[in-house]
C-alpha positions, 0 to 999 in steps of 0.5 A: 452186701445184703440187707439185715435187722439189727437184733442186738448190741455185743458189749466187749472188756477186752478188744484190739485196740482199733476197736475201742469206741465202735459199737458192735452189733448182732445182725441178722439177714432178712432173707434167711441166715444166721446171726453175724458181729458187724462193726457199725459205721453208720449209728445203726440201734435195735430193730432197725433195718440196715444194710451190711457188707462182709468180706475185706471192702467191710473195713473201707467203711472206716478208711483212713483207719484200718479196722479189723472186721469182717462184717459192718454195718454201712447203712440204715435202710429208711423204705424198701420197694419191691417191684415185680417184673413180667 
């Protein structure tokens, strides 16, 4: 899981089924990384900073439903805090 910035919307003709009425997002990684497709689950819209997770636990964010992604967008970040430690 990491944190990304929502930098687009994929608007799609044709698609799996399971798919119809989720919002497709281009994100991209704040620290480095290219852009990825991450299924939203959380209302996330442009610019906003969120939070993604890859990998098979991407689709628990749609349990009960099974939802083929690799990537999904399970929150949006509200405040960052970075601390320092010596």
């Amino acid at each position: 899981m990491y944190l990304a910035k929502v930098t687009g919307r994929i608007v799609c003709s044709v698609k799996n089924a399971s798919l119809e009425g989720r919002k497709l997002l281009l994100v991209r990684r704040i620290h480095g990384g290219g852009v990825i497709v991450a299924v939203d689950a959380a209302g996330a819209g442009a610019g906003e900073t969120v939070y993604v997770c890859r990998g098979r636990e991407a689709s628990f964010a749609f349990k009960p439903a099974e939802v083929p992604t690799e990537a999904a967008v399970v929150a949006i970040v509200d405040q960052v805090e970075m601390l320092t430690f010596r």
